[in-house]
PDB file of N, H, CA, C and O in Angstrom:
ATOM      1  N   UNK A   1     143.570 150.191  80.033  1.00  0.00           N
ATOM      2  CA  UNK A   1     144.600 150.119  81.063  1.00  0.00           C
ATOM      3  C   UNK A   1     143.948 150.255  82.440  1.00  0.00           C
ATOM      4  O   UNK A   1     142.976 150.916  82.803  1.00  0.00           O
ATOM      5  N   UNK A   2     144.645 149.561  82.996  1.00  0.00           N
ATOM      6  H   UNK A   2     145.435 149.024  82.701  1.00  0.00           H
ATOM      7  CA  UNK A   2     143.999 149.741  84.683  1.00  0.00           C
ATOM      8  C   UNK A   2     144.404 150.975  85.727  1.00  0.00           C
ATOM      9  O   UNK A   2     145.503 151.494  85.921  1.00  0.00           O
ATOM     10  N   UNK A   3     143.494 151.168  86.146  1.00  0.00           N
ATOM     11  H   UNK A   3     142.601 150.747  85.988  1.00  0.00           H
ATOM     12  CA  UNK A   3     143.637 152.385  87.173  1.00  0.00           C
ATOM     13  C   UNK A   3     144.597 151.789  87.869  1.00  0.00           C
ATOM     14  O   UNK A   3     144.682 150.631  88.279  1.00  0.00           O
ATOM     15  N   UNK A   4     145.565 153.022  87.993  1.00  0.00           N
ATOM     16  H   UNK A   4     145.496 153.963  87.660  1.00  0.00           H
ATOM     17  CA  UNK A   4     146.471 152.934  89.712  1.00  0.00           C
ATOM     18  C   UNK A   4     145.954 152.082  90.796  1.00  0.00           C
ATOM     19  O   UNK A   4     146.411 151.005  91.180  1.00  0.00           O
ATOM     20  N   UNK A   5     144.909 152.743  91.239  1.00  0.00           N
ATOM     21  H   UNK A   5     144.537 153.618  90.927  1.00  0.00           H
ATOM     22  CA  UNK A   5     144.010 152.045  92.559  1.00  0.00           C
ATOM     23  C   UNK A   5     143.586 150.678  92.338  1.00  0.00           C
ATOM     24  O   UNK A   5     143.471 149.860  93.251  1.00  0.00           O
ATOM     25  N   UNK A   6     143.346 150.428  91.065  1.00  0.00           N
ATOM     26  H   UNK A   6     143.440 151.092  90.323  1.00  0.00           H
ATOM     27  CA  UNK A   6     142.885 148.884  90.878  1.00  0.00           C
ATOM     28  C   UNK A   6     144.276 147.670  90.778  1.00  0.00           C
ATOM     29  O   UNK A   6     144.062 146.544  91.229  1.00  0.00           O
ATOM     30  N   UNK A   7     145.193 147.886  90.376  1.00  0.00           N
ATOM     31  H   UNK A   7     145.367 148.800  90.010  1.00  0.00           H
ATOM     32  CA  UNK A   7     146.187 147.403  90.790  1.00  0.00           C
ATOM     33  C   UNK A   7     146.749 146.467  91.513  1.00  0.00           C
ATOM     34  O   UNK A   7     146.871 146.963  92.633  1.00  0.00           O
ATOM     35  N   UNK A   8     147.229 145.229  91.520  1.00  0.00           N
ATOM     36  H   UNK A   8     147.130 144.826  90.611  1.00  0.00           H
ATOM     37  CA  UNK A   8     147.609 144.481  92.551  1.00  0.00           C
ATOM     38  C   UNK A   8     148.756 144.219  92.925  1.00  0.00           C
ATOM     39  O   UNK A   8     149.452 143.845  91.981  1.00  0.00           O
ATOM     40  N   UNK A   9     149.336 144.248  93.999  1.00  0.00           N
ATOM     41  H   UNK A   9     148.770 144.552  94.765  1.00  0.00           H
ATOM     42  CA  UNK A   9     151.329 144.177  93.661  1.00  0.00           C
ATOM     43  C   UNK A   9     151.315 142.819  94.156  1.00  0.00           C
ATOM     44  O   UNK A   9     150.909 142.174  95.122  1.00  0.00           O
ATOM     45  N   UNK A  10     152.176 142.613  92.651  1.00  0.00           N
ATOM     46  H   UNK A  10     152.507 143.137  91.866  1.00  0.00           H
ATOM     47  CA  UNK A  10     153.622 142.069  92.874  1.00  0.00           C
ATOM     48  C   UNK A  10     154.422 141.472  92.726  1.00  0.00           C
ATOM     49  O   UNK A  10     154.770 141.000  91.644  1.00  0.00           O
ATOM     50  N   UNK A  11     155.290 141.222  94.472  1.00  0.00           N
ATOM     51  H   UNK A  11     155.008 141.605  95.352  1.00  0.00           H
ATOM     52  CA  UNK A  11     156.179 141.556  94.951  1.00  0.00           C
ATOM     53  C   UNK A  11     157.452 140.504  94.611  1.00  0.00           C
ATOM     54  O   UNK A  11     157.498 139.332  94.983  1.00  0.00           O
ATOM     55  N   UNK A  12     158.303 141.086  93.949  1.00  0.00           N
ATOM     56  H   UNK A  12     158.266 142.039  93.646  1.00  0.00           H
ATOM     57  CA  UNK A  12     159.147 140.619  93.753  1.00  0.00           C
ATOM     58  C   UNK A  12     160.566 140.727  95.049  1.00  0.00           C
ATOM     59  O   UNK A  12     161.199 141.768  95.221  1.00  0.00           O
ATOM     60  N   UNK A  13     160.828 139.453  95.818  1.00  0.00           N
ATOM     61  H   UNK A  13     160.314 138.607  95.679  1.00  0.00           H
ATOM     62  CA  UNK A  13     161.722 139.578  96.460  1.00  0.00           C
ATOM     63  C   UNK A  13     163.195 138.255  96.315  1.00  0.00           C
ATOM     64  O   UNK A  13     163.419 137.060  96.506  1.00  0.00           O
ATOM     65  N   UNK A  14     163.721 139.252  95.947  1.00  0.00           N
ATOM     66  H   UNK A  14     163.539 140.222  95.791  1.00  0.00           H
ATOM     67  CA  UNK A  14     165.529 138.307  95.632  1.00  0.00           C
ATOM     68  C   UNK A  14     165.117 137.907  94.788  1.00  0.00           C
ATOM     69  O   UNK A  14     164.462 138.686  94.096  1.00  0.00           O
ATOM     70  N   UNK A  15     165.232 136.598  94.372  1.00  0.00           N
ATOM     71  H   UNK A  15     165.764 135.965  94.935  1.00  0.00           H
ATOM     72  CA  UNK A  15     164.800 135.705  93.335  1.00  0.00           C
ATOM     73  C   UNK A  15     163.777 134.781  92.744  1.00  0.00           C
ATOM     74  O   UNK A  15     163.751 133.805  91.995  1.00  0.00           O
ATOM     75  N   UNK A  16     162.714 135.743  93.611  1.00  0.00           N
ATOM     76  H   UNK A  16     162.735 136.536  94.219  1.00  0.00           H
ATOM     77  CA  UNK A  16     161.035 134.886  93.905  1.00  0.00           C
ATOM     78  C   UNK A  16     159.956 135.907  93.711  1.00  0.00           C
ATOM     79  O   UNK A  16     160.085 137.076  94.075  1.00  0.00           O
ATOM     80  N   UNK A  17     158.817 135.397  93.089  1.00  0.00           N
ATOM     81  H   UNK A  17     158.712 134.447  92.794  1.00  0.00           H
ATOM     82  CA  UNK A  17     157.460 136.849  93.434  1.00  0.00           C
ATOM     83  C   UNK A  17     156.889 135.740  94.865  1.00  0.00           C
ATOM     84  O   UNK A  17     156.706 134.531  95.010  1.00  0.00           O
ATOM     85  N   UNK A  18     156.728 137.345  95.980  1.00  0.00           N
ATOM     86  H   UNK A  18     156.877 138.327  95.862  1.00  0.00           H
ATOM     87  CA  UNK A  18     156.240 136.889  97.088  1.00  0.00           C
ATOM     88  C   UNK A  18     154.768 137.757  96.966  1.00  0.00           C
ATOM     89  O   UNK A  18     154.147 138.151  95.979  1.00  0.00           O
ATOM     90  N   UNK A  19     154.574 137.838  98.049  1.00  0.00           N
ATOM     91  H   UNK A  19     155.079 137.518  98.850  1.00  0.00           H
ATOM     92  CA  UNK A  19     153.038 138.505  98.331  1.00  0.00           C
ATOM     93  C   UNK A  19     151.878 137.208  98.255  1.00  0.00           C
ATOM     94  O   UNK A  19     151.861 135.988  98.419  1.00  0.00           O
ATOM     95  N   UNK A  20     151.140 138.076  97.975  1.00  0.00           N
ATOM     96  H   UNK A  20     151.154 139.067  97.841  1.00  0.00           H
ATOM     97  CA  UNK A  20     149.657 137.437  97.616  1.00  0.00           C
ATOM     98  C   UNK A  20     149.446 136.615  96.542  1.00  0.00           C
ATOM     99  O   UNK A  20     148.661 135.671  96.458  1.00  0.00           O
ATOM    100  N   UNK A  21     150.249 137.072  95.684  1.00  0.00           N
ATOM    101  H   UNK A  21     150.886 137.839  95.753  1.00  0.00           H
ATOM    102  CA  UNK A  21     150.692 136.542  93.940  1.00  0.00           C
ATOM    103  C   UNK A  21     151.033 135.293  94.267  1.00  0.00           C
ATOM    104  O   UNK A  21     150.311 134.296  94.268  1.00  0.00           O
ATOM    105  N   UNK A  22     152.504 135.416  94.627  1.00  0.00           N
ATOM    106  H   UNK A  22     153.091 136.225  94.626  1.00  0.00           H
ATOM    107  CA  UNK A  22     153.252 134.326  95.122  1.00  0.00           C
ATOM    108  C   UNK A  22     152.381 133.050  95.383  1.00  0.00           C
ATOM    109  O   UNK A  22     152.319 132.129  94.567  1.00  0.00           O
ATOM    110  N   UNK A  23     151.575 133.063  96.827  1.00  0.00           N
ATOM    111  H   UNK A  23     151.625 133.811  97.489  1.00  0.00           H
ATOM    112  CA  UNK A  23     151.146 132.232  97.441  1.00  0.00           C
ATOM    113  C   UNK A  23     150.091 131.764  96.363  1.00  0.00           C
ATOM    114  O   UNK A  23     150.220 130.556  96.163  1.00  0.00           O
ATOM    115  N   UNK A  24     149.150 132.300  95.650  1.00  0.00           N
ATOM    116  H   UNK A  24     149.045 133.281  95.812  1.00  0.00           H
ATOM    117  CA  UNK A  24     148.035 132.034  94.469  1.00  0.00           C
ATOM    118  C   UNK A  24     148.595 131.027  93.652  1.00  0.00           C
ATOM    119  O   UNK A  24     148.169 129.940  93.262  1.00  0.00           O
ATOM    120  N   UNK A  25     149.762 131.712  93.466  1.00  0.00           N
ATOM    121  H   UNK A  25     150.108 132.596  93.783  1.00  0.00           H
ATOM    122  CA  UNK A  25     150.479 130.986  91.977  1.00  0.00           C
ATOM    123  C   UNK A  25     150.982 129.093  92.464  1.00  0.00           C
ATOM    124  O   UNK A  25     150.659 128.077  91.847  1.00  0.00           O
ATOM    125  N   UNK A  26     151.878 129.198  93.805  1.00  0.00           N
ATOM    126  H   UNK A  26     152.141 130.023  94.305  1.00  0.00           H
ATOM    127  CA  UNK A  26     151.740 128.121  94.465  1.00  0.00           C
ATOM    128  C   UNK A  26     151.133 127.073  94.632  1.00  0.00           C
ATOM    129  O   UNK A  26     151.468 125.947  94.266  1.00  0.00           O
ATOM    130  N   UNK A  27     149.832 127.528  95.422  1.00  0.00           N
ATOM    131  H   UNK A  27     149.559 128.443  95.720  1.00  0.00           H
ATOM    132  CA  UNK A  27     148.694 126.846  95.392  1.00  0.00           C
ATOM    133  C   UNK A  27     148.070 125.973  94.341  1.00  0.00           C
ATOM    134  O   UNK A  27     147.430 124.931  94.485  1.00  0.00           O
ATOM    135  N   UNK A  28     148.386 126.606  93.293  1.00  0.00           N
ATOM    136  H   UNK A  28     148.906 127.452  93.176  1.00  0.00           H
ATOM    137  CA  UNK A  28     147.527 126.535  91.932  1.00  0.00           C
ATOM    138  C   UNK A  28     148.693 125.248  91.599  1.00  0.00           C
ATOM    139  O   UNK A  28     148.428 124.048  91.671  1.00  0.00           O
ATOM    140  N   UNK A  29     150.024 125.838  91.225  1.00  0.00           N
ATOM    141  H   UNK A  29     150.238 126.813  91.167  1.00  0.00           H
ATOM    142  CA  UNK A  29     150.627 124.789  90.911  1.00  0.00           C
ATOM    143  C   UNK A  29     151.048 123.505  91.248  1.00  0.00           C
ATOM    144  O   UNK A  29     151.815 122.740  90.664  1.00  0.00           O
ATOM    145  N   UNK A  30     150.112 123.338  92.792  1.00  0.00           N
ATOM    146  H   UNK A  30     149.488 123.959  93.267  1.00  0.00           H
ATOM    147  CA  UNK A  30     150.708 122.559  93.621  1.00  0.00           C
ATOM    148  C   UNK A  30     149.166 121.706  92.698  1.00  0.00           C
ATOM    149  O   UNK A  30     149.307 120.724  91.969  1.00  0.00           O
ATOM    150  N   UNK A  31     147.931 122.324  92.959  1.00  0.00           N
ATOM    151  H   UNK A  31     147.816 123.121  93.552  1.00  0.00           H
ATOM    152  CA  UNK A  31     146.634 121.700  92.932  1.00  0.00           C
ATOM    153  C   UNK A  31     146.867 121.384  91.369  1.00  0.00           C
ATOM    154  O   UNK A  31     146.886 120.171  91.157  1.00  0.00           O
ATOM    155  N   UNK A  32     147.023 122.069  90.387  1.00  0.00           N
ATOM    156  H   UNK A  32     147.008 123.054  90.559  1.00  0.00           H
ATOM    157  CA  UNK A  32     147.333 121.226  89.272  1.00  0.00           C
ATOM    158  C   UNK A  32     148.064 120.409  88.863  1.00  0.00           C
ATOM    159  O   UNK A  32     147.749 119.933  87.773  1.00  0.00           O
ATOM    160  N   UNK A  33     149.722 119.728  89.729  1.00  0.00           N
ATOM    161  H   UNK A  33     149.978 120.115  90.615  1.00  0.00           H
ATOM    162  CA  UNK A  33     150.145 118.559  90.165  1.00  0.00           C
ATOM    163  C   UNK A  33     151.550 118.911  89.342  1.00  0.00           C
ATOM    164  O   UNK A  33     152.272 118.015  88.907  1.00  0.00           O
ATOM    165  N   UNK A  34     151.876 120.466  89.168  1.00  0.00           N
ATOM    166  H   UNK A  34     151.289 121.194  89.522  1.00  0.00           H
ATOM    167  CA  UNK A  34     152.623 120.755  88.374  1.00  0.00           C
ATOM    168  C   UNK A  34     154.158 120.996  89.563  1.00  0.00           C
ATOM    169  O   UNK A  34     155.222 121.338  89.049  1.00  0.00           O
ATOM    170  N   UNK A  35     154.112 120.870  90.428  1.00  0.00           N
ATOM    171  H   UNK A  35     153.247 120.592  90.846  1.00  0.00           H
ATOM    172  CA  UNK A  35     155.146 121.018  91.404  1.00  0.00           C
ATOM    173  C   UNK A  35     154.679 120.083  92.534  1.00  0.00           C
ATOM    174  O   UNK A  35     153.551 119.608  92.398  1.00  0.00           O
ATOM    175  N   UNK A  36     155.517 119.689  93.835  1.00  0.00           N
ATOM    176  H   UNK A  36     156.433 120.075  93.945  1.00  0.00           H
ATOM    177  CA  UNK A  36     154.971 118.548  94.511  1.00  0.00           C
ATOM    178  C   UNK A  36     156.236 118.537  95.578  1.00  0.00           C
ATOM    179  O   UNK A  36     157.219 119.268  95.699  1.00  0.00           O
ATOM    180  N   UNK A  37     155.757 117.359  96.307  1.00  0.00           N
ATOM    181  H   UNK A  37     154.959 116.765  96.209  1.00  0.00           H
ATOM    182  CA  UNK A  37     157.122 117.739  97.179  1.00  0.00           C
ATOM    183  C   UNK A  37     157.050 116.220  97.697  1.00  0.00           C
ATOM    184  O   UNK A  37     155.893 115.803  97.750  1.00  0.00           O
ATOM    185  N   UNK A  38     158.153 115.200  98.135  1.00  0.00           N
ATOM    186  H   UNK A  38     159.093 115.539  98.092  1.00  0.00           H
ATOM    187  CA  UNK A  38     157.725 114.500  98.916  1.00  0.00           C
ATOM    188  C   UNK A  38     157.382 113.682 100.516  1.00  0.00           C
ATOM    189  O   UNK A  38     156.941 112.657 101.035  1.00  0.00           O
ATOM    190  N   UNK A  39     157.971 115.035 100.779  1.00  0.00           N
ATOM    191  H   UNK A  39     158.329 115.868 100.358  1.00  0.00           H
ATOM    192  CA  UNK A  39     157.581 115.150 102.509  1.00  0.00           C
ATOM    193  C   UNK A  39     156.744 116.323 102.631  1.00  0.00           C
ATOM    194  O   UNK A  39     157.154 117.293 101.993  1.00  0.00           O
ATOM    195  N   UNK A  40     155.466 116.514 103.418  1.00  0.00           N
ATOM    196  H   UNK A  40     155.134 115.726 103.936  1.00  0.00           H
ATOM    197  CA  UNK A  40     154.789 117.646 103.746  1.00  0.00           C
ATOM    198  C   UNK A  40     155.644 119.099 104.436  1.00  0.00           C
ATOM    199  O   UNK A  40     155.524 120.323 104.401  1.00  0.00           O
ATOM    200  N   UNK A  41     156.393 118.244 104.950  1.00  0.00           N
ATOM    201  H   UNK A  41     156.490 117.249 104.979  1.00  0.00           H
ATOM    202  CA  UNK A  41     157.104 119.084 106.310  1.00  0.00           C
ATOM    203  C   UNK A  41     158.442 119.513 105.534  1.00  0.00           C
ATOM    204  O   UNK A  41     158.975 120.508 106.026  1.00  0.00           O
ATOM    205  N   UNK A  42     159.152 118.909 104.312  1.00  0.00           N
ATOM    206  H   UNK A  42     158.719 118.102 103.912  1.00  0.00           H
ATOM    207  CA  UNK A  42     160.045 119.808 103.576  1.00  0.00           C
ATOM    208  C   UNK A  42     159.455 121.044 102.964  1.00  0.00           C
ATOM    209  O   UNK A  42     158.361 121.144 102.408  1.00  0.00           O
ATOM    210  N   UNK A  43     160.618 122.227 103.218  1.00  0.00           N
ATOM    211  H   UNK A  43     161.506 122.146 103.670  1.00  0.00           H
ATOM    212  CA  UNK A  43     160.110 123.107 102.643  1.00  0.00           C
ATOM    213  C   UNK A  43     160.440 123.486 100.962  1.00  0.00           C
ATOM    214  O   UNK A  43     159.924 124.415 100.340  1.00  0.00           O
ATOM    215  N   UNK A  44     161.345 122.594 100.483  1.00  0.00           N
ATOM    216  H   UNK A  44     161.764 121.840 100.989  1.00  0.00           H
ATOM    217  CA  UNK A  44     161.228 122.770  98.732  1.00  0.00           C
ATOM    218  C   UNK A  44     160.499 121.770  98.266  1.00  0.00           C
ATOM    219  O   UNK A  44     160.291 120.666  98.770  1.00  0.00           O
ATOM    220  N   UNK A  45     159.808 122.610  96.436  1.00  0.00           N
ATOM    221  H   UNK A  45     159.977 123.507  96.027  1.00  0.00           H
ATOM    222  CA  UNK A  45     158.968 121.697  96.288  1.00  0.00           C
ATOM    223  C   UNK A  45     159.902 121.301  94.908  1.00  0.00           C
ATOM    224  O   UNK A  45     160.819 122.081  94.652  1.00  0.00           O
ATOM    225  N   UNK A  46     159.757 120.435  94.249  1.00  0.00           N
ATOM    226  H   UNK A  46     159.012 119.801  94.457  1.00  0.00           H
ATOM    227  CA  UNK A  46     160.425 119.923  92.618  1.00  0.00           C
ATOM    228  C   UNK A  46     159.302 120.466  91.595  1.00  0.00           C
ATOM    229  O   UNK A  46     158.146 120.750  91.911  1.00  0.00           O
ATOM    230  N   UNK A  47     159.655 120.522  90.790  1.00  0.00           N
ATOM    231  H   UNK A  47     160.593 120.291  90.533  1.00  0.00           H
ATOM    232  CA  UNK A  47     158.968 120.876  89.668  1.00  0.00           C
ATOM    233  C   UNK A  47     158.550 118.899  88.723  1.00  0.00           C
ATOM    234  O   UNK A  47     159.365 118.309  88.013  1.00  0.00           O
ATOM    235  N   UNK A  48     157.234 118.420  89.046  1.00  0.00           N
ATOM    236  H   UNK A  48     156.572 118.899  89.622  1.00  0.00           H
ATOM    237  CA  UNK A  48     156.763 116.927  88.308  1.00  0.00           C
ATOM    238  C   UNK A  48     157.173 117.328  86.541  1.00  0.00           C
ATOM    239  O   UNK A  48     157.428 118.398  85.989  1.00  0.00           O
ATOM    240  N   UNK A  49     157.081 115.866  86.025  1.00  0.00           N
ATOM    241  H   UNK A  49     156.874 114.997  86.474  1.00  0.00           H
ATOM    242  CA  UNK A  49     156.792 115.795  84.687  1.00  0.00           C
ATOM    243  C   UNK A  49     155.748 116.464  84.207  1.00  0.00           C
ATOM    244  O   UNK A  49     155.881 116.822  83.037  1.00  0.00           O
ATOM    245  N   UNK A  50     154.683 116.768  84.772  1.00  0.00           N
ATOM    246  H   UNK A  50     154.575 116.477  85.723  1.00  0.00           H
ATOM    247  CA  UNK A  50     153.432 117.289  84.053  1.00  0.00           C
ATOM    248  C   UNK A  50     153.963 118.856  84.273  1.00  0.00           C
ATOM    249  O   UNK A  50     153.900 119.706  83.385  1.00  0.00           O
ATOM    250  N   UNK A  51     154.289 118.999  85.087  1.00  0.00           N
ATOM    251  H   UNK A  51     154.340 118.308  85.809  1.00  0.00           H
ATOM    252  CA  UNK A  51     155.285 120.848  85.539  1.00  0.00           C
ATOM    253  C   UNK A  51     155.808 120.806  84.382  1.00  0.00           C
ATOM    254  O   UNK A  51     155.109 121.297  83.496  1.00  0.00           O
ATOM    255  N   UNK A  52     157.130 120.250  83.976  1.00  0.00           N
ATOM    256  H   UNK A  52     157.698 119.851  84.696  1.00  0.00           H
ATOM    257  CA  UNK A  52     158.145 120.283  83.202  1.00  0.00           C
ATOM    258  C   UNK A  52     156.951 120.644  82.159  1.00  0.00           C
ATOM    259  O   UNK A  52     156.961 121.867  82.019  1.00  0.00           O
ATOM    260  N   UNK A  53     155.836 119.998  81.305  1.00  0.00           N
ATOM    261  H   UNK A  53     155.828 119.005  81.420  1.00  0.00           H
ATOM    262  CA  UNK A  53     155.599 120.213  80.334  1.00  0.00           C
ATOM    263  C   UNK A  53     154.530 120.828  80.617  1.00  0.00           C
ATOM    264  O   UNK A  53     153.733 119.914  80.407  1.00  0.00           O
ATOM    265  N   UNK A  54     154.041 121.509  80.870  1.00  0.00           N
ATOM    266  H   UNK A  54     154.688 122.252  81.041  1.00  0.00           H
ATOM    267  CA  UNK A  54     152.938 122.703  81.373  1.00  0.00           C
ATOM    268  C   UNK A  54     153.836 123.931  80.934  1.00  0.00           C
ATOM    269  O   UNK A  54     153.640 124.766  80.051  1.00  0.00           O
ATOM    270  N   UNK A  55     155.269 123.720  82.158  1.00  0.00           N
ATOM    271  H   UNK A  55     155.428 123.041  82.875  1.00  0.00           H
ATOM    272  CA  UNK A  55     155.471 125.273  82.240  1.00  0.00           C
ATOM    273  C   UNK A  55     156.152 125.498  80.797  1.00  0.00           C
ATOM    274  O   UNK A  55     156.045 126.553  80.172  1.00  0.00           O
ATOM    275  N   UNK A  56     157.033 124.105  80.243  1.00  0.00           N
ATOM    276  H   UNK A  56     157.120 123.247  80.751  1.00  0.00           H
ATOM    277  CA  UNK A  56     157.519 124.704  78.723  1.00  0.00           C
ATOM    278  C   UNK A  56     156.134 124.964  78.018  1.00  0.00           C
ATOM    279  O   UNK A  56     156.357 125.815  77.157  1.00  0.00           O
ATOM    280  N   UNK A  57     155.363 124.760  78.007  1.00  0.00           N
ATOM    281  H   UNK A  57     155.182 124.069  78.706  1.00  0.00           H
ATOM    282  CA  UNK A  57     154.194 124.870  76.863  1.00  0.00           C
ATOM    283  C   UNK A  57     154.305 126.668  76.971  1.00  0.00           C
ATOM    284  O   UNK A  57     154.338 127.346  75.943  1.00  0.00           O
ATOM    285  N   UNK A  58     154.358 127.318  78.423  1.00  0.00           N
ATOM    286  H   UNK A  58     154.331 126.767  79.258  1.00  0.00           H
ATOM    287  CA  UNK A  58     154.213 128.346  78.868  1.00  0.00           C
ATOM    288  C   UNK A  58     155.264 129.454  78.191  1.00  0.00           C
ATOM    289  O   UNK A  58     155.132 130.678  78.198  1.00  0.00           O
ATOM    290  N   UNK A  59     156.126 128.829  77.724  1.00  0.00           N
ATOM    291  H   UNK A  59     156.233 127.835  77.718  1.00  0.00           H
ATOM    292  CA  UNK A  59     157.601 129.614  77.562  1.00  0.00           C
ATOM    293  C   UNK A  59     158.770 129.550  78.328  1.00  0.00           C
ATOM    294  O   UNK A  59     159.909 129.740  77.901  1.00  0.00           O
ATOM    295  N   UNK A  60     158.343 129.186  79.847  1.00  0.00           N
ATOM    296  H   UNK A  60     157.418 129.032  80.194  1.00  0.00           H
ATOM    297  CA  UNK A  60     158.977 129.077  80.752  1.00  0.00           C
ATOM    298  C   UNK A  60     160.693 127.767  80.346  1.00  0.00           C
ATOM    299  O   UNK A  60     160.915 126.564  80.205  1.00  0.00           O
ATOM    300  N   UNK A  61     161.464 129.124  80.332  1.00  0.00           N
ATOM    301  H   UNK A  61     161.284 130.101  80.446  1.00  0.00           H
ATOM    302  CA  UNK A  61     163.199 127.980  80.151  1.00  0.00           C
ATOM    303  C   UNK A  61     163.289 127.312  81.441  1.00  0.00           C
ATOM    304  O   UNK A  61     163.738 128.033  82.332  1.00  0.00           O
ATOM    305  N   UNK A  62     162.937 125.957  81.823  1.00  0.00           N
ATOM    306  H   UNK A  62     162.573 125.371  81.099  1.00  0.00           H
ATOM    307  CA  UNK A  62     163.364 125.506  83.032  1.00  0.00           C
ATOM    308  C   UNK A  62     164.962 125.386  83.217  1.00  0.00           C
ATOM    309  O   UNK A  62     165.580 125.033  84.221  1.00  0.00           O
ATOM    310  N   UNK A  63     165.389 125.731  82.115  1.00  0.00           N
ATOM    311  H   UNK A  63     164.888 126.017  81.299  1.00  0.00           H
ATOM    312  CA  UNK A  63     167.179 124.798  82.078  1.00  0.00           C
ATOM    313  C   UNK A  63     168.310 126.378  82.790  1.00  0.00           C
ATOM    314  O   UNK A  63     169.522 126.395  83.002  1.00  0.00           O
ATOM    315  N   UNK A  64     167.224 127.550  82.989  1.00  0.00           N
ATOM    316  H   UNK A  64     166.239 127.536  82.817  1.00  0.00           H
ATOM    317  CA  UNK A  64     167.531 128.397  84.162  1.00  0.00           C
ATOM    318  C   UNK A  64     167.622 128.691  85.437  1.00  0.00           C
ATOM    319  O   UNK A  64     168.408 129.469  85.978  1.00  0.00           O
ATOM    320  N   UNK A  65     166.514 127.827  86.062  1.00  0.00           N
ATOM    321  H   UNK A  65     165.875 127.195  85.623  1.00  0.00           H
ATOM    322  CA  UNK A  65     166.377 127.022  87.389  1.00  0.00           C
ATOM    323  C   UNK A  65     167.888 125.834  87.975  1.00  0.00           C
ATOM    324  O   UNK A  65     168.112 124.626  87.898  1.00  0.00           O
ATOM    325  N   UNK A  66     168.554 126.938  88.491  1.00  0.00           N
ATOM    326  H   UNK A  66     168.372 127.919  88.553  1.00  0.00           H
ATOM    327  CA  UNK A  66     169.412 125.783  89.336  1.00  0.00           C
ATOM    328  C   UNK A  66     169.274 124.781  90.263  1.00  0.00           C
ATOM    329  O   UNK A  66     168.649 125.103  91.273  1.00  0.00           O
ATOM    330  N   UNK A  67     169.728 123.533  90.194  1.00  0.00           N
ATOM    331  H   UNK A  67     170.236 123.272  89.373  1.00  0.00           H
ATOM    332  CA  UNK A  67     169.376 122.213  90.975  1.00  0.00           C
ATOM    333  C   UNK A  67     170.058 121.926  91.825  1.00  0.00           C
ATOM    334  O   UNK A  67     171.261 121.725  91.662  1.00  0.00           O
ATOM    335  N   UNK A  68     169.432 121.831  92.992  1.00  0.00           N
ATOM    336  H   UNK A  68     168.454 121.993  93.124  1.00  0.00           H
ATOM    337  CA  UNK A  68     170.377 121.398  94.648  1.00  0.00           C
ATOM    338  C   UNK A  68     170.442 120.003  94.583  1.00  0.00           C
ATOM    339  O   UNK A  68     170.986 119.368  95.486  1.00  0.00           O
TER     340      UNK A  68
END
């Protein structure tokens, strides 16, 4: 088990992990082509076909994610 001090938070805010986490996890999913967006300058991204089947491989229920 990990020490207290070694520890990294996080941060869970409303309905999102923010922090440092957050932004990692982002990144990653953006660079593995698993989320995408198609304007730079919008700020939501969609979840691609290769997302859809990445994140189910993951466990992840997408059919919990509500759609605007």
């Amino acid at each position: 088990m990990n020490k207290p001090s070694a520890r990294k938070p996080a941060k869970p805010c409303y309905e999102h992990i923010g922090g440092k986490l957050g932004q990692l996890l982002l990144e990653q999913f953006v660079e593995k082509g698993w989320i995408a967006k198609d304007n730079p300058a919008e700020r939501q991204y969609y979840i691609t076909d290769k997302g859809t089947e990445e994140f189910t491989k993951l466990g992840i229920d997408l059919s919990k994610i509500k759609g605007e």
